[in-house]
MARLUMTOR-917986 format. One record per residue (C-alpha): residue number from 1; z, y, x. Coordinates in steps of 0.1 Angstrom, whole numbers, plus 5000, padded with zeros to 4 digits. Layout:
residues N
<atom NUM,<Z,Y,X>> ...
end
This chain:
residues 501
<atom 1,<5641,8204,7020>> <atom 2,<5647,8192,7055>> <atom 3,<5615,8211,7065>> <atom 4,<5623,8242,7050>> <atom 5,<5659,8240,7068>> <atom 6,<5642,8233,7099>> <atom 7,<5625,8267,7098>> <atom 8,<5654,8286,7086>> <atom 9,<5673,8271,7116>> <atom 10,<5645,8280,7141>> <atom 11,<5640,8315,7128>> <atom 12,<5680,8319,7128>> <atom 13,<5674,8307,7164>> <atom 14,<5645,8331,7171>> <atom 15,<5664,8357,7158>> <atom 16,<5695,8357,7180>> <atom 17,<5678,8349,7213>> <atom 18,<5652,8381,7206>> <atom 19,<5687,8400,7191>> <atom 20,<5708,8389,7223>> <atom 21,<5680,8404,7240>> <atom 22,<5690,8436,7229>> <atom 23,<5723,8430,7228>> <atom 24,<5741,8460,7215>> <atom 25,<5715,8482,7207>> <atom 26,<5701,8473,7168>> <atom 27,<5671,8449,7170>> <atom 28,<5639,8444,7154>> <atom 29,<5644,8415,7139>> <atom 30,<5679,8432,7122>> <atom 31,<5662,8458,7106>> <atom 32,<5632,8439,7092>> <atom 33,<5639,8399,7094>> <atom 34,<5627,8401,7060>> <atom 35,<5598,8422,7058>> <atom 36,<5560,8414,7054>> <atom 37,<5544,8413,7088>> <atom 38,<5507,8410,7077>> <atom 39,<5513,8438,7049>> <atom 40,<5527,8455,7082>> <atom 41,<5497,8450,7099>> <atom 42,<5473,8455,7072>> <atom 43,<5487,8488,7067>> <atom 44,<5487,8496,7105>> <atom 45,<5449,8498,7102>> <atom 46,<5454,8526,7087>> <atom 47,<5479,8543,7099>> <atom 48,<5472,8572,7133>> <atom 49,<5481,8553,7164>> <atom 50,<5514,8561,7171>> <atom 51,<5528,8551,7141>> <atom 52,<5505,8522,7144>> <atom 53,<5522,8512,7171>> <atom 54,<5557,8515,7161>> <atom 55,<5546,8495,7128>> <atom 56,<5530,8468,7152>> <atom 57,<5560,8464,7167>> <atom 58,<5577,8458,7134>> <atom 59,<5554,8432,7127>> <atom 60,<5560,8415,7159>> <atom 61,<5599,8412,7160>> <atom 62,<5593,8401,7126>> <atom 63,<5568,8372,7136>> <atom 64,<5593,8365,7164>> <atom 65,<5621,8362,7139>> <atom 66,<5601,8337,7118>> <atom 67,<5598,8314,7145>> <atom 68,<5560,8326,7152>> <atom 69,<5560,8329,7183>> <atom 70,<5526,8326,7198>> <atom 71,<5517,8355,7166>> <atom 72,<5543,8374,7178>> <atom 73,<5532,8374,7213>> <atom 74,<5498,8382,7204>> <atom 75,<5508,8411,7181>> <atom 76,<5531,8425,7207>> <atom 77,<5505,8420,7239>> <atom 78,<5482,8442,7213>> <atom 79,<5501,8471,7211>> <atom 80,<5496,8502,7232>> <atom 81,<5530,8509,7244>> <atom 82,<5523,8539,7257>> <atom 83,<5520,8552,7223>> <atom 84,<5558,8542,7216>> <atom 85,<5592,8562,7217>> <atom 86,<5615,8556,7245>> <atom 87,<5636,8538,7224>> <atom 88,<5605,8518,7209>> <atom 89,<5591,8510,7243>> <atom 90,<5626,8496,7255>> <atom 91,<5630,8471,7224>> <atom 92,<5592,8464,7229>> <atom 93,<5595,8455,7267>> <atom 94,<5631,8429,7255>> <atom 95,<5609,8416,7227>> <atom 96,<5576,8408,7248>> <atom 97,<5595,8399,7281>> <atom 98,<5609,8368,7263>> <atom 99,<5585,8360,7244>> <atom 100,<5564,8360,7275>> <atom 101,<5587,8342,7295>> <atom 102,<5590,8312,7267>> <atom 103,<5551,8308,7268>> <atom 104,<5553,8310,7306>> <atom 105,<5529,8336,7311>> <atom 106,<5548,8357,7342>> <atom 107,<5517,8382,7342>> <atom 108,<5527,8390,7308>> <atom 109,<5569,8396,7322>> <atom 110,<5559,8421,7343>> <atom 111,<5534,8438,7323>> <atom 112,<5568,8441,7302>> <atom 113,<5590,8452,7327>> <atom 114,<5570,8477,7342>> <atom 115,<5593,8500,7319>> <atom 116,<5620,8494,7349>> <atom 117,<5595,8517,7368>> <atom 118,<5594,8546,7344>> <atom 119,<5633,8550,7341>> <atom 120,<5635,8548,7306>> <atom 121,<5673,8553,7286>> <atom 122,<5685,8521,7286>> <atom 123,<5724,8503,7281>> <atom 124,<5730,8486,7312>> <atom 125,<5729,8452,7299>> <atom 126,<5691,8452,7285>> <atom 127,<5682,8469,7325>> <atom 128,<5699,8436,7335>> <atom 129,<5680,8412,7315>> <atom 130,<5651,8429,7323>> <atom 131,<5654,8427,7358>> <atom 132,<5664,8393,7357>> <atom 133,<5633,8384,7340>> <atom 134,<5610,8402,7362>> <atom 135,<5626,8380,7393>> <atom 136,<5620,8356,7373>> <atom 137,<5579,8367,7373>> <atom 138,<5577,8374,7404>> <atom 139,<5595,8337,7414>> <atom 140,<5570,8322,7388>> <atom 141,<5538,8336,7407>> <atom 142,<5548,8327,7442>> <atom 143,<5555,8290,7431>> <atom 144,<5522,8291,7416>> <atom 145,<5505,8292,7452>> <atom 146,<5497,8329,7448>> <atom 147,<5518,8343,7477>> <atom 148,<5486,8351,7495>> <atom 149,<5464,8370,7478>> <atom 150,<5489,8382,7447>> <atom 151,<5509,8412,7448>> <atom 152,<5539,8404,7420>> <atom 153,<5551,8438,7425>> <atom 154,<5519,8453,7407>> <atom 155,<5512,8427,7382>> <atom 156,<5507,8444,7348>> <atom 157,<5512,8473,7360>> <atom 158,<5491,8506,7358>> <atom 159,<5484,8519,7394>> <atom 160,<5493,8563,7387>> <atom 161,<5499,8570,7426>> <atom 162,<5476,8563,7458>> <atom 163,<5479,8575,7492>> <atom 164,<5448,8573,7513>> <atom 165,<5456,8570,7555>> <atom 166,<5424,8586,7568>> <atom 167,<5418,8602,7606>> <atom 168,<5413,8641,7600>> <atom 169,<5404,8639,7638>> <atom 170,<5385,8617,7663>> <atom 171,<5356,8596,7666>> <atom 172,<5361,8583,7631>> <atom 173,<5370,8619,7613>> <atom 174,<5335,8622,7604>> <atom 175,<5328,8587,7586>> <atom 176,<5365,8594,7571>> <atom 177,<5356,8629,7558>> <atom 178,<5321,8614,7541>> <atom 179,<5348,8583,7522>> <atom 180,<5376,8605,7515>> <atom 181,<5353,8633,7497>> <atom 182,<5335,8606,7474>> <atom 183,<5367,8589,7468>> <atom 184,<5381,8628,7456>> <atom 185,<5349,8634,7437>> <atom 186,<5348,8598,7418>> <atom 187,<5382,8606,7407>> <atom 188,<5379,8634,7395>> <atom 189,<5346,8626,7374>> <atom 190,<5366,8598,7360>> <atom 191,<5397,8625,7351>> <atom 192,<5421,8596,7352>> <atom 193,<5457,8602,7360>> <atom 194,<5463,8582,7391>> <atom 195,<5475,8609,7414>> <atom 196,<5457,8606,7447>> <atom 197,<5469,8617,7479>> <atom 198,<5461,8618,7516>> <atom 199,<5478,8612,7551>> <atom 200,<5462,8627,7586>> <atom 201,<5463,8587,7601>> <atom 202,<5454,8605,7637>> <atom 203,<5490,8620,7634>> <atom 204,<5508,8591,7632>> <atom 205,<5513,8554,7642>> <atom 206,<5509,8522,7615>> <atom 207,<5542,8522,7610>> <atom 208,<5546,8562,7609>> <atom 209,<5517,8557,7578>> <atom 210,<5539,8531,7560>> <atom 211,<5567,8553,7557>> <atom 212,<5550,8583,7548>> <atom 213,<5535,8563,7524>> <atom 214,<5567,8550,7505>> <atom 215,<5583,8586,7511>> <atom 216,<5553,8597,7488>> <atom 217,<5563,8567,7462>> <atom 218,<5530,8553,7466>> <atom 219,<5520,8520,7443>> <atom 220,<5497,8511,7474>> <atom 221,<5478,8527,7505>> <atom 222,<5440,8527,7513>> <atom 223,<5432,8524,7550>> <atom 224,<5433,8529,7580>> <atom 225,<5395,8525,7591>> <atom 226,<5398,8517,7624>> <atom 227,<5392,8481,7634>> <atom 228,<5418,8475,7662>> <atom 229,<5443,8490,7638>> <atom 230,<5433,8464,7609>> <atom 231,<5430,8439,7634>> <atom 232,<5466,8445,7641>> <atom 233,<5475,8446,7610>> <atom 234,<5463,8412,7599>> <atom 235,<5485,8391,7624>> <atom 236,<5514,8404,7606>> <atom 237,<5534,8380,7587>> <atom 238,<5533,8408,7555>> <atom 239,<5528,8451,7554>> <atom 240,<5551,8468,7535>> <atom 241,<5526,8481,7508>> <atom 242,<5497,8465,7495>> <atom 243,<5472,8477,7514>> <atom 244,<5432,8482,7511>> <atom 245,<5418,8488,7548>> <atom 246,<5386,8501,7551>> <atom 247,<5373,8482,7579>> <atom 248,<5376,8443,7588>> <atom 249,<5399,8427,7615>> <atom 250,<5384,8409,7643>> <atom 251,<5407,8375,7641>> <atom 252,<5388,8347,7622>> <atom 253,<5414,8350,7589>> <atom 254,<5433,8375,7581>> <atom 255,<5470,8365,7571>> <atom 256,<5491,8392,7564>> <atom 257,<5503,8392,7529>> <atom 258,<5496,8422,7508>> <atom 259,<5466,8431,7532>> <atom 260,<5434,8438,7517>> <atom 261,<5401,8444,7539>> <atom 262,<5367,8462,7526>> <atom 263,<5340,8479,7541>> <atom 264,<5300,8475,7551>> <atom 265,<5296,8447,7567>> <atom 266,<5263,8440,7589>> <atom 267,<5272,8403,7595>> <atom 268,<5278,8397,7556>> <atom 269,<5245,8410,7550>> <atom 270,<5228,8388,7576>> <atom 271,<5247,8355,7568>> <atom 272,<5231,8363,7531>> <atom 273,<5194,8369,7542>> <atom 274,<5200,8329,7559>> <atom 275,<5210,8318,7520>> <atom 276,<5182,8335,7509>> <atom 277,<5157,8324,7532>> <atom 278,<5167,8286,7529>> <atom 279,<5171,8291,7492>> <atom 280,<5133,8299,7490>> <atom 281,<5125,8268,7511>> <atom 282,<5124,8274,7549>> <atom 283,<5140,8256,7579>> <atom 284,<5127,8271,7609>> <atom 285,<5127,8306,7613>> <atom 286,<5125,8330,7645>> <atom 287,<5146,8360,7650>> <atom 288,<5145,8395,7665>> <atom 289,<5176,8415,7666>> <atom 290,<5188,8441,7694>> <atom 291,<5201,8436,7728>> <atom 292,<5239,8452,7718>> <atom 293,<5273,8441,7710>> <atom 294,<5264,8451,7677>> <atom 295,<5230,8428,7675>> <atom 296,<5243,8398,7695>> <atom 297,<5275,8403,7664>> <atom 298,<5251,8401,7635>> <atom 299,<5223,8375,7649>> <atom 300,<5257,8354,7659>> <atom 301,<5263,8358,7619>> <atom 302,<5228,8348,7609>> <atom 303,<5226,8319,7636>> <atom 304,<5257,8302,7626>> <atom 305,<5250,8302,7585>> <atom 306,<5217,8295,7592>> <atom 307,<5226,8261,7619>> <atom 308,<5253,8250,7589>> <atom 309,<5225,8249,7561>> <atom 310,<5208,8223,7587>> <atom 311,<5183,8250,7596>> <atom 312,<5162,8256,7633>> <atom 313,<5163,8288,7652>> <atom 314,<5128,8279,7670>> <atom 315,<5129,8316,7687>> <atom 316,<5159,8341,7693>> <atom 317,<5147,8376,7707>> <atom 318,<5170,8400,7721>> <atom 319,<5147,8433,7719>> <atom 320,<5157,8463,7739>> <atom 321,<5151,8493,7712>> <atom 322,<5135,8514,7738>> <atom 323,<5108,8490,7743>> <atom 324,<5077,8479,7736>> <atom 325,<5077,8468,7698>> <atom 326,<5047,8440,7710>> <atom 327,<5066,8423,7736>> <atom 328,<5098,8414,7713>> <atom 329,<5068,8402,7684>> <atom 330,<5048,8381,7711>> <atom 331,<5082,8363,7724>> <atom 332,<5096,8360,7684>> <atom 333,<5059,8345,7670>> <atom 334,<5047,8323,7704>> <atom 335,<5020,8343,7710>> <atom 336,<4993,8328,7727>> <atom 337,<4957,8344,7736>> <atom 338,<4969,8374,7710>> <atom 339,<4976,8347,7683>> <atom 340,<5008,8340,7668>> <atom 341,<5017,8301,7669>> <atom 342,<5033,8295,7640>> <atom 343,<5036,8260,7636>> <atom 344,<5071,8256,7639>> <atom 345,<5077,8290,7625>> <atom 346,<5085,8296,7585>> <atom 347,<5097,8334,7587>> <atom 348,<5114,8360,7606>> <atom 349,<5148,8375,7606>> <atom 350,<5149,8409,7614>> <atom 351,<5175,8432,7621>> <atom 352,<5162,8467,7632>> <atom 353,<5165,8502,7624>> <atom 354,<5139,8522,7602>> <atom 355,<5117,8538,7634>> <atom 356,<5115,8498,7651>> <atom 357,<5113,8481,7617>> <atom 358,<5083,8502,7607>> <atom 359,<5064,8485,7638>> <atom 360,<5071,8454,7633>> <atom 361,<5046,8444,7603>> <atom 362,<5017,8460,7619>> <atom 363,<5019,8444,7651>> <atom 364,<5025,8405,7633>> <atom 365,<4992,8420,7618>> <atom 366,<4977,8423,7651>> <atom 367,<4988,8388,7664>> <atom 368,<4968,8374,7634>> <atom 369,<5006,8366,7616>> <atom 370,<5002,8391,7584>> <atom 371,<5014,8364,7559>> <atom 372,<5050,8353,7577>> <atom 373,<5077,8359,7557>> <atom 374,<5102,8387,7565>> <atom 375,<5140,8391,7557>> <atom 376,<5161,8421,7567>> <atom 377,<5190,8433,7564>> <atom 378,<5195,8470,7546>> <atom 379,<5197,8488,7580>> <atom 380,<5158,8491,7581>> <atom 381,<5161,8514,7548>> <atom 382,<5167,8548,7552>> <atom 383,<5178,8552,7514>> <atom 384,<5149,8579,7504>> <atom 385,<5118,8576,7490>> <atom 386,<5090,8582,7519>> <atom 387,<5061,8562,7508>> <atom 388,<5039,8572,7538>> <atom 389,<5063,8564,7564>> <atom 390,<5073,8531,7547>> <atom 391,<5036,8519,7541>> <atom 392,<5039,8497,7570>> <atom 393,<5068,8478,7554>> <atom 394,<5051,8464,7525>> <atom 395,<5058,8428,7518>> <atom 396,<5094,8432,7542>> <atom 397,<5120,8413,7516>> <atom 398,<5153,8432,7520>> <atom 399,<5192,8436,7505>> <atom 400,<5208,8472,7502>> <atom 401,<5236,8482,7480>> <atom 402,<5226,8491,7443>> <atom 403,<5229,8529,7448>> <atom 404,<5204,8528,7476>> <atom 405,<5182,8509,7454>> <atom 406,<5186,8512,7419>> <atom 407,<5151,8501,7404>> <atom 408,<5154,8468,7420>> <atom 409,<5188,8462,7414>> <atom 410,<5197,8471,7379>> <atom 411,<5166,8486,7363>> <atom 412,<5169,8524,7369>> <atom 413,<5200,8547,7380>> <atom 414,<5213,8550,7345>> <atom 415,<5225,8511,7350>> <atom 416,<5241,8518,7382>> <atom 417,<5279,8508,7384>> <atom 418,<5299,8541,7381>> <atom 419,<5265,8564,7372>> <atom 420,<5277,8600,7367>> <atom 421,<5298,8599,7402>> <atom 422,<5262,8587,7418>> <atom 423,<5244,8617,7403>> <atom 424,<5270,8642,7417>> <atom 425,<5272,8625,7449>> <atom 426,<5235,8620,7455>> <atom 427,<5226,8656,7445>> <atom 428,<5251,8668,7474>> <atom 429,<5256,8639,7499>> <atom 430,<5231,8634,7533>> <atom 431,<5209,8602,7531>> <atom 432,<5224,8588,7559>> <atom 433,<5258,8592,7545>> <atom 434,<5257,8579,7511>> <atom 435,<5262,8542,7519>> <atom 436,<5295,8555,7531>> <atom 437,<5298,8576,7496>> <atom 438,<5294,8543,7478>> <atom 439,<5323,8528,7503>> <atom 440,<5347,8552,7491>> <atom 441,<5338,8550,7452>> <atom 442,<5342,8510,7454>> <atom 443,<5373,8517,7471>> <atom 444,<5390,8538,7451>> <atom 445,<5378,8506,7421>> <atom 446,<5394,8482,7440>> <atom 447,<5426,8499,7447>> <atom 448,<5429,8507,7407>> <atom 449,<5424,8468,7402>> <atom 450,<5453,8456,7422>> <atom 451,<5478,8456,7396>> <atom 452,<5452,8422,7383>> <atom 453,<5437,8408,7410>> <atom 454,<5417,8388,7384>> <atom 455,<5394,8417,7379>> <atom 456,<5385,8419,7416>> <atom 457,<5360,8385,7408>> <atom 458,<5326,8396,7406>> <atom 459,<5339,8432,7401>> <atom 460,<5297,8455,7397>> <atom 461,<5301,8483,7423>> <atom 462,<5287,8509,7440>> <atom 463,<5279,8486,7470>> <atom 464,<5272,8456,7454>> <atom 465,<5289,8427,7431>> <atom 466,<5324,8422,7448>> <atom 467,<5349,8393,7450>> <atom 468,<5380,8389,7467>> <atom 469,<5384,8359,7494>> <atom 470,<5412,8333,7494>> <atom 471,<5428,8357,7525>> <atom 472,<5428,8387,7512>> <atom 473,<5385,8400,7524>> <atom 474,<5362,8415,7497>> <atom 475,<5329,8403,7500>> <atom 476,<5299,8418,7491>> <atom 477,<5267,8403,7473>> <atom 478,<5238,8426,7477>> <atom 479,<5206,8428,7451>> <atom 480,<5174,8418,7468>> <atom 481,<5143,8444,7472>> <atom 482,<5107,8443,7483>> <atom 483,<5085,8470,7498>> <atom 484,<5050,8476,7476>> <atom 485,<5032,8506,7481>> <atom 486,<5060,8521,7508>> <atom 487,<5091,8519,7483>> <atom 488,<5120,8493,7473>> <atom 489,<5104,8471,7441>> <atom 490,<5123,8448,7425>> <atom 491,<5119,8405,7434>> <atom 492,<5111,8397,7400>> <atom 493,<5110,8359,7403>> <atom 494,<5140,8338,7421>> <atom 495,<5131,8319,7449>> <atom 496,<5099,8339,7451>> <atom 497,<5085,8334,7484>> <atom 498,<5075,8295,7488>> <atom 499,<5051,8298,7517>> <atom 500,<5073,8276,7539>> <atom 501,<5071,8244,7511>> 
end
């Protein structure tokens, strides 16, 4: 007996807390506190899905009502609310929001309350309890440390409305063009319903952008490109939408909350060729990279992650492109008496474009160094299979992103991340350009992902597997290749090249 009147007092408590939710529109638990809930569900298998739905959510304030509570929240996170009536979708949000809110799960509030957003019918009283308990969310995920990298004003919800800030003008128009028609093209392969829009960012200052933006009601804004402007933006405090630039600041962290920063990044790529070659067992390796801001940038990259493994840099060669292929080789290998001295040498970096690269295997051949290791970055590929041209890069180990190389890194294009929108861009998109193509696909992924940033961990895209960083930088990790027989052949064995044990 004192069990039994222990559960009717708990679902008697149940029942007003989820009613006072309501307040005085009728309830679910009123109308059926004492139905069936699994006969509900049972017969919600069967039912189409709307009225599937509205029978789910039956089921749920009945669960609720019996003191079930972790049921009730299961059977009510289940339901596609979308399918609901206004009316339906109103007690659904009251019924889940608190039972959300008494599991502490504030993800799971604001998935609720993102009926707030779609100005629903509502008494004024269940708008204020939902508001309240959205705070409440929001307050819950800031104390959770989550401040940085979390954007509470998403959470749970679904992102419907982008704007994308891109020059139309300029010495960036072009690269801008090349993103913003793959990120049109993706979306409308995929036929979602996010409604996608564009700004002219040569028109207008960052500030000028923001506003546009929230005149336009966006969710969130993609861009700008340019580096001094995301530079600037990241030593803000905060921006005033969450933002995805395409481009990375130059400060060492970037701290503005709500910031996001994505794009191609050469010195990424060369701090992973230094993992990979002290993953397959060497410690001193030589480099060659060009004598330019951007090759003193990326050798700086490869330097420092390849000195904090506890590697040597026994040569560093600063090659003028113009130049003779041989001198840069004889300085990077010791050459002595046309013979490469490679005691103290395990492998090569090399960062070089496809005309310098191609010369560099042959002449290591020359200086009697044929078997030295090579690791480049993916700037040496020009992305098209040219198996004459390439012949001389056989045995040159190298990362790209999956679309440049999709036998490697997946097993064949119908494995690629996001396939149909790589067949219709690489039917009509310039070589050259479709790195860039790939940029504005994974961009457009990532901007639909903010609403969970959970999703953004090791997130398969167009430009390789993608995680977000503790402030707010997506990092890429690019598939390995190797060239046999002129073209990009997959490294079938980890750790495969051991000739510096």
């Amino acid at each position: 007996m004192k069990q039994s009147l222990r559960g009717l007092l708990a679902a008697a408590l149940m029942a007003l807390l989820v009613a006072g939710c309501a307040m005085q529109s009728p309830s679910v638990v009123d109308r059926m506190s004492g139905g069936d809930a699994g006969q509900l569900l049972s017969q919600a298998e069967q039912q189409a899905p709307e009225q599937a739905a509205k029978t789910r959510l039956e089921a749920a304030s009945i669960l609720a009502g019996q003191g079930e509570r972790d049921k009730a929240f299961e059977t009510a996170d289940a339901i596609d609310e979308s399918l609901l009536s206004e009316g339906d979708r109103v007690r659904w949000a009251l019924l889940f929001s608190e039972l959300a809110r008494a599991l502490d799960d504030p993800r799971a509030v604001l998935r609720a309350t993102q009926v707030l957003s779609d100005e629903l019918p509502m008494q004024a009283n269940q708008q204020e309890t939902l508001e309240e308990r959205q705070r409440w969310a929001r307050e819950a995920l800031d104390q959770q440390g989550m401040a940085n990298v979390a954007l509470p004003e998403l959470e749970g919800q679904e992102i419907r409305r982008i704007v994308v800030a891109l020059p139309e003008s300029g010495p960036l128009s072009s690269v801008a063009n090349t993103i913003a028609t793959a990120m049109r093209k993706h979306h409308d392969t995929k036929g979602d319903n996010t409604e996608l829009s564009f700004i002219d960012a040569s028109r207008y200052s960052l500030d000028e952008l923001y506003q546009q933006a929230q005149q336009m009601n966006a969710q969130l804004m993609i861009g700008p490109l340019d580096k001094d402007q995301v530079t600037q933006l990241e030593q803000r405090d905060s921006v005033p939408l969450p933002t995805l630039a395409l481009n990375y600041g130059s400060g060492d962290h970037n701290q503005a909350q709500r910031l996001f920063q994505y794009g191609l990044s050469a010195e990424d790529e060369a701090r992973q060729a230094a993992r990979r070659a002290w993953q397959d067992g060497h410690r001193q390796m030589s480099m060659m990279v060009p004598d330019n801001g951007w090759g003193r940038r990326v050798g700086e990259a490869f330097w420092n992650e390849w000195k904090s493994q506890g590697g040597e840099i026994t040569n560093a060669v600063r090659y003028n492109p113009e130049s003779s292929v041989s001198t840069a080789v004889q300085s990077a290998l010791n050459v002595s008496g046309e013979r490469a001295r490679l005691g103290n040498i395990d492998a090569l970096f090399l960062l070089a474009l496809p005309e310098y690269a191609r010369q560099v295997p042959p002449t290591m051949d020359y200086y009697y160094a044929p078997d030295l290791p090579i690791y480049a970055t993916s700037h040496l590929h020009e992305g098209r299979l040219q198996t004459r041209l390439d012949q001389d890069l056989n045995g040159v180990m190298f990362m790209d992103i999956p679309w440049q190389i999709p036998d490697a890194a997946v097993g064949g294009e119908e494995a690629l991340p996001f396939s149909a929108s790589y067949r219709s861009l690489r039917d009509e998109s310039d070589a050259s350009m479709f790195r860039l193509m790939a940029m504005g696909v994974d961009a457009y992924e990532l901007a639909l992902r903010f609403s969970n940033l959970a999703e953004l961990e090791g997130l398969s895209g167009s430009t390789g597997t993608l995680s977000l960083r503790s402030d707010g930088r997506i990092y890429r990790e690019l598939p390995w290749a190797k060239f046999q027989n002129g073209a990009p052949a997959p490294i079938l064995i980890p750790n495969l090249d051991n000739s510096g044990e």
